[in-house]
C-alpha positions in Angstrom: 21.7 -8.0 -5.0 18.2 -8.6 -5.6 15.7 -5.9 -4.9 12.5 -6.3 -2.5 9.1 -4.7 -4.2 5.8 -4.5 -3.1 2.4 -3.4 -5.1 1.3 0.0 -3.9 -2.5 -1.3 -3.9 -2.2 -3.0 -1.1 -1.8 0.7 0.7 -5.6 2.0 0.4 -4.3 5.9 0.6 -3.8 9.0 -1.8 -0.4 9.1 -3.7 1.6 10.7 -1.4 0.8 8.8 2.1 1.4 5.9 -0.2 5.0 6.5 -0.8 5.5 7.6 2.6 4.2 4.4 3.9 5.8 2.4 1.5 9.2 3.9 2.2 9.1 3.9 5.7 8.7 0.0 5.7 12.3 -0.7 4.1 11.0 -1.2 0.0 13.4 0.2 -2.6 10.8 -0.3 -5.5 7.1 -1.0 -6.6 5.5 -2.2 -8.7 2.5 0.0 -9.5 -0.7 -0.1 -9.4 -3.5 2.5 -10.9 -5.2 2.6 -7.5 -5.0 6.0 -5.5 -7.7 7.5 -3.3 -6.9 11.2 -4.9 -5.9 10.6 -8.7 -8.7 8.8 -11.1 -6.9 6.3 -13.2 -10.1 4.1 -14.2 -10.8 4.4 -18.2 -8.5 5.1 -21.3 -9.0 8.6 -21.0 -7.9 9.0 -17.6 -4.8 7.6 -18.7 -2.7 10.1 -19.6 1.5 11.4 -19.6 0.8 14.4 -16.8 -0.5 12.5 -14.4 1.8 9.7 -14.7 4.7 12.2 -14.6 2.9 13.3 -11.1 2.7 9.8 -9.3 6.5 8.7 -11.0 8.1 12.0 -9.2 6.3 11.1 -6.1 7.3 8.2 -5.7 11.1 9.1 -6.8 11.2 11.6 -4.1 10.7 8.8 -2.2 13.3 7.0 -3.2 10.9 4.1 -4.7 12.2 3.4 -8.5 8.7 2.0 -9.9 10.0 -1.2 -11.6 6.6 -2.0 -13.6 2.9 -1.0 -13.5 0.2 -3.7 -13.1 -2.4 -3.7 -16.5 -4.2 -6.8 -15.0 -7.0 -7.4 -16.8 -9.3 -10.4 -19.1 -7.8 -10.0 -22.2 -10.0 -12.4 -23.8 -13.4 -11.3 -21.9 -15.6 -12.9 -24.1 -17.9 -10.1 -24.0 -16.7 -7.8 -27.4 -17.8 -4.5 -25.5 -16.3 -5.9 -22.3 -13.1 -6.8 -24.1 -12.8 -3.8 -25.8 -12.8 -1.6 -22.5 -10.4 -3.8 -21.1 -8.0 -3.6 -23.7 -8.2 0.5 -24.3 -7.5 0.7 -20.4 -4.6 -1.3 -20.9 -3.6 0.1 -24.4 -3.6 3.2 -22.7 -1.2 2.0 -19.4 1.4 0.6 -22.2 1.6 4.1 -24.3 2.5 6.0 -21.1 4.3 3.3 -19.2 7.4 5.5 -19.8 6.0 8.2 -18.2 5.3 6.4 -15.4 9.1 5.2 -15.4 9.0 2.2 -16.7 8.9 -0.1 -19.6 7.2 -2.8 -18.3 3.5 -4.0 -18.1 2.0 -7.1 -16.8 -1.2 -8.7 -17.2 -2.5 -12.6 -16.5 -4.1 -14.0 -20.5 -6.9 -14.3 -19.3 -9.9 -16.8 -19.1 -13.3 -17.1 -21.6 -15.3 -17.7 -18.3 -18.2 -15.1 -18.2 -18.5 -14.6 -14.3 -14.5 -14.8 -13.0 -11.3 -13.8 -14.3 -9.8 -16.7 -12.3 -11.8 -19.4 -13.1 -11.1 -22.1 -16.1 -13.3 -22.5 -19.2 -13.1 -25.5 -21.7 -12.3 -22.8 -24.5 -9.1 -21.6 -22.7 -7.4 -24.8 -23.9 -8.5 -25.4 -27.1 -6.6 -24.3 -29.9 -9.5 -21.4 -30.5 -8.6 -20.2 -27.4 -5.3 -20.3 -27.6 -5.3 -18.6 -31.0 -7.7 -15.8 -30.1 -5.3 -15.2 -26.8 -2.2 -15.6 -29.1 -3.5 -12.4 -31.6 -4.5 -10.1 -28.3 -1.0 -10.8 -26.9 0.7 -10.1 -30.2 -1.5 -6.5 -31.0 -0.3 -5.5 -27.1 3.4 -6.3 -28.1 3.1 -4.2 -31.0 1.5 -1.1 -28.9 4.2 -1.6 -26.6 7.0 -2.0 -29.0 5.2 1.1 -30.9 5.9 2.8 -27.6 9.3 1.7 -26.1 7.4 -0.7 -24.1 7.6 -4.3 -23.1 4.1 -6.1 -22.4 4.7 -9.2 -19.9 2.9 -12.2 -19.7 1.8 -13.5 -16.4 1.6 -17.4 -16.3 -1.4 -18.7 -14.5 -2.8 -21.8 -14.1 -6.7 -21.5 -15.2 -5.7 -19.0 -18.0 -5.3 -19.5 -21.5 -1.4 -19.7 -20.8 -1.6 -21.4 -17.4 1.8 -23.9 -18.1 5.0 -24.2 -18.7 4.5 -25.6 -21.9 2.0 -22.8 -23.0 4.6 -20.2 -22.0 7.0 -21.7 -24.2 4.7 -22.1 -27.3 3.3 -18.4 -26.8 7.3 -17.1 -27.0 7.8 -19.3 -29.5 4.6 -18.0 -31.8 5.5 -14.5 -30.7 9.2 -14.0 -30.9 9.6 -9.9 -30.2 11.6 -8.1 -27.8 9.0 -6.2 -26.4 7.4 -9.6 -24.9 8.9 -10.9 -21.8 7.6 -13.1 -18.6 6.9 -12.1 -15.1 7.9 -14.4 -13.1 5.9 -16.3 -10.7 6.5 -20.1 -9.7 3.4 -20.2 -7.5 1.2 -20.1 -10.6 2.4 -23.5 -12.2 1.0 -25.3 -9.5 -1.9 -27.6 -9.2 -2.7 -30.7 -7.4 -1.5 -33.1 -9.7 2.3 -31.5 -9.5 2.5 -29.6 -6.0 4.4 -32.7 -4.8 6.6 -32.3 -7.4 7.6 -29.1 -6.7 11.7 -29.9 -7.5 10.9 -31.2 -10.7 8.2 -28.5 -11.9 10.9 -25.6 -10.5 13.5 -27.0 -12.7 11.2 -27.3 -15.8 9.9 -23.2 -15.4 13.8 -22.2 -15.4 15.4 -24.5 -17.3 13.0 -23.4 -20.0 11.9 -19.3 -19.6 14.9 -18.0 -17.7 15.5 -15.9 -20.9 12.3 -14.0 -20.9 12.1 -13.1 -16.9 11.8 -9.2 -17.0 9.9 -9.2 -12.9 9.4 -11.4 -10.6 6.7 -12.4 -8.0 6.8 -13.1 -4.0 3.6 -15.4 -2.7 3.4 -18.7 -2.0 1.3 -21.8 -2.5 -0.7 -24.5 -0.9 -3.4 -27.4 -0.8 -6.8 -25.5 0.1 -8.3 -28.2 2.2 -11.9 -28.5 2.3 -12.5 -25.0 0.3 -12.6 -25.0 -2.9 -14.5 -21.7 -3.3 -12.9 -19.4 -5.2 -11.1 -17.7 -2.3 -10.8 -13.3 -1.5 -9.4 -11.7 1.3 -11.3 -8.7 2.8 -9.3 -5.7 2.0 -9.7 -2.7 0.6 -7.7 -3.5 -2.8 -8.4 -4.2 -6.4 -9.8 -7.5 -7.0 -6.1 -9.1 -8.5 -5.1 -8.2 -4.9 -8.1 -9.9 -3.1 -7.9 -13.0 -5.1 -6.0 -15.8 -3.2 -6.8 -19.3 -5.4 -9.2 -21.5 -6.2 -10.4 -24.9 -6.0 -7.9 -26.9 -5.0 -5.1 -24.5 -4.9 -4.5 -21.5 -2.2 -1.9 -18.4 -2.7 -0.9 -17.3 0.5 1.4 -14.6 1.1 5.3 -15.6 0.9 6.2 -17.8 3.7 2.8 -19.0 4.3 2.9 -22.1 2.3 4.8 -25.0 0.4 7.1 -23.0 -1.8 10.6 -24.0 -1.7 11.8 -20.3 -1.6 15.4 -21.3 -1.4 15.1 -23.4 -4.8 13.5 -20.9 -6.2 15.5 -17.5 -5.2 18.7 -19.6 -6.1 17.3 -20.5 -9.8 16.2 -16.9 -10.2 19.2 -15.1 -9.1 21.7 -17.2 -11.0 20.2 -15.8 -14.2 18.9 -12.6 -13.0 21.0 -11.5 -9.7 19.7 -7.8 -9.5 15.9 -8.2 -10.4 12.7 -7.1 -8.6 11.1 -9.5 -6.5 7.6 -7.9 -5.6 6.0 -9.0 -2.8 2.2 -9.9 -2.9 -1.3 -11.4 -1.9 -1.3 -10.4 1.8 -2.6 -7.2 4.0 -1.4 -3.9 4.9 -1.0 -5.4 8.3 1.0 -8.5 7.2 3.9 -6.6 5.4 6.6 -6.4 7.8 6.7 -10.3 8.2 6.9 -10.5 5.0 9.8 -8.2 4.1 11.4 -9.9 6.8 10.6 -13.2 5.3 11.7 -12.5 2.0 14.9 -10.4 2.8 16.0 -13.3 5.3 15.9 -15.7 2.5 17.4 -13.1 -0.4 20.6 -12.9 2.9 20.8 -16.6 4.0 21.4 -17.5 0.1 23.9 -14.5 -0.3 21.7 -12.8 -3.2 
């Protein structure tokens, strides 16, 4: 059977009422995030085995198996200083990620946009770009593999690697065991192909089913009339605020187009016991959607 996740950061407590919380909702793993109100994970330094062994027992007294730990970041800030900082902080997540109690680390590629991490810039799809995201991705697959890690690549749209195609070319380019993909359908979408959403489902399995490691839970929608770049007011990292842009809205699961069923079917055919973390919602808004997601994991038997 497939397993339900959630992110710890959208629990705004210290470690332990995190777990507790967490737990007491039904989850049987997370996927974690550096964010506690009584531990300081913020630079490289802060970073380091003893602390992670402290939050993975926590949360294993709990009974919370922590099945990957979030390293979002710009990995192609086009600030050199700014990059650099960005890159120790996640250099540093990736050396200890098996003290944490997992292998696996997930960031987006990133954008050469000064001002947002989720906007597009004409650089991220020029072959520049591409080639200057392509050597980032590959020195991170080499700390992890340096480490018993596995770095994973989060598609998204306005990145660098923001299609199907992309995806396929960056595996291709970078061909090493200690790359994979975390899984997100929502993030293929724009307005051009949301209508096709049979046809662009088929496309992102039939193609990177091999390199799943993780998968996401939101969901995806026409904005409307905003095309702002859209937050939610909570108290959360900014990756967990963030919920689309321009013409595009993430929603949390259930709140939008996705066809779930196509989706959970293609994913669990390949990958029939993997984490399906739930994500871009509120504190408040959890229980509807572990009952969302675990009516559709029961209805299609998976």
């Amino acid at each position: 059977m497939m397993q339900i996740g959630i992110f710890n950061g959208y629990f705004p407590y210290t470690l332990a009422e995190q777990a507790t919380r967490i737990r007491g909702l039904g989850f049987n793993s997370v996927q974690l995030d550096l964010s506690f109100k009584d531990i300081d994970f913020s630079t490289s330094d802060a970073i380091t085995r003893e602390k992670a062994k402290v939050v993975r027992e926590t949360f294993r007294d709990h009974d919370l198996p922590i099945c990957c730990l979030s390293g979002y970041t710009n990995i192609v800030h086009p600030d050199p200083g700014e990059r650099k900082r960005r890159l120790d902080v996640l250099k540093a997540i990736i050396r200890n990620a098996r003290a944490f109690g997992t292998p696996y680390v997930i960031s987006e590629t990133g954008t050469f946009d000064t001002e947002s991490d989720w906007v597009s810039h004409p650089k991220n799809k020029t072959e520049e770009g591409f080639e200057e995201c392509r050597a980032v991705i590959a020195e991170l697959v080499q700390v992890a593999y340096d480490h018993g890690a596995v770095f994973l690549l989060e598609t998204y749209v306005n990145n660098v690697v923001g299609s199907v195609e992309e995806t396929v070319r960056m595996f291709a380019e970078i061909d090493h065991p200690s790359l994979g993909l975390l899984m997100d359908p929502t993030n293929y979408f724009e307005a051009h192909n949301i209508g096709d959403m049979d046809h662009v489902l088929k496309q992102i399995f039939d193609t990177l089913s091999p390199h799943i490691r993780i998968a996401h839970a939101k969901d995806v929608k026409l904005s409307g009339d905003d095309k702002s770049e859209k937050h939610a007011d909570i108290d959360a990292a900014e990756s967990h605020s963030f919920r689309g842009v321009g013409e595009i809205e993430l929603p949390a699961p259930g709140l939008g187009a996705l066809d779930y069923d196509a989706y959970l079917r293609r994913l669990a055919d390949k990958h029939p016991n993997i984490p399906v973390v739930i994500e871009h919602l509120d504190e408040s808004d959890v229980p509807r959607a572990f009952d969302f997601l675990k009516g559709k994991l029961r209805s299609l038997g998976v």
